[in-house]
N, C-alpha and C positions, 0 to 999 in steps of 0.2 A: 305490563305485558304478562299475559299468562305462559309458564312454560307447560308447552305440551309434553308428550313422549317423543315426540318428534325431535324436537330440540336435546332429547336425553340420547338419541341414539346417533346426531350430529355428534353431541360433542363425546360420547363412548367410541365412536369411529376415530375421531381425531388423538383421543388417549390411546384408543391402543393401535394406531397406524404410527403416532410420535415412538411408544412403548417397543415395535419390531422395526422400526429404521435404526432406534440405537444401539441393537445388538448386532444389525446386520452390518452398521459403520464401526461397529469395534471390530468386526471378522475382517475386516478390507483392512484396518490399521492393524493391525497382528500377521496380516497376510497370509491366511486360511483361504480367502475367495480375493477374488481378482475386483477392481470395482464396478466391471459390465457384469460381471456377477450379482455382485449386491445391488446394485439397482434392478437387473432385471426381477429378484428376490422381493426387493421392496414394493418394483411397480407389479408383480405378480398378485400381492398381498392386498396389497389399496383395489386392485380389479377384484377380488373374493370377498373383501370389506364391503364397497359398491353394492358388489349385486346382493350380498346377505342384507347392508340396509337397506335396499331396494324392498326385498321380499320381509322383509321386518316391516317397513310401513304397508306395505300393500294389507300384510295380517291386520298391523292396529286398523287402518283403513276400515277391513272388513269388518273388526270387530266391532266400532264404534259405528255403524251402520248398521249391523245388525242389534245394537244396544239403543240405538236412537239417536244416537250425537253424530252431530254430521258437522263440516266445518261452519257453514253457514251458522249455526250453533256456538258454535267457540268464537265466533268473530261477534254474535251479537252480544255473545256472555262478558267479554274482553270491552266492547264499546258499553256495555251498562257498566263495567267496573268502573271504568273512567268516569263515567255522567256523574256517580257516586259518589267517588274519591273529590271531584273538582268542586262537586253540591258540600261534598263538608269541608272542604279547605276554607268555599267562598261563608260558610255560615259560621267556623268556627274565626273568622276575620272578624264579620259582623260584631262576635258575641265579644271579642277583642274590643273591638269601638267603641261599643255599647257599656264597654268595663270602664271605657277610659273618661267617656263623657260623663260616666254618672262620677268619677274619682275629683 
């Protein structure tokens, strides 16, 4: 599988959505904020997270269209990797055999 940026900015969302729940569940245990507090806080943050990666792919989107790589692109790049990787597993077997019957 190839990682895109797309998958970098999943999982950057998911660190730092993890990274502002857990200061916001140590303010509710300390009893600084109430806990319809801190969720509304948290789910405030995950909606601002959302739409920035929203508008973060939209850019890569545009970029790599306007650079030439489109996904159709990445999906053919991804299916030749495999045809590759599978063509040398099955010939480095072969050359494997071919070790054992000449031994």
């Amino acid at each position: 599988m190839i990682i895109t940026h797309r998958h970098t900015f999943r999982s950057a969302a998911l660190v730092f959505g993890m990274a502002f729940a857990m200061p916001a569940s140590e303010l509710v245990k300390k009893g600084k904020i109430s806990e319809t507090e801190g969720k509304k806080l948290v789910d405030e943050f995950l909606d601002k997270a959302d739409k920035g990666k929203k508008d973060l792919e939209k850019r890569y989107e545009a970029l790599t269209e306007r650079l030439g790589v489109n996904k159709s692109e990445e999906v053919e790049l991804e299916k030749l990797k495999k045809k590759v990787s599978d063509l040398e597993s099955k010939l480095g077997k072969e050359k494997t055999a071919k070790a054992a019957a000449k031994a």
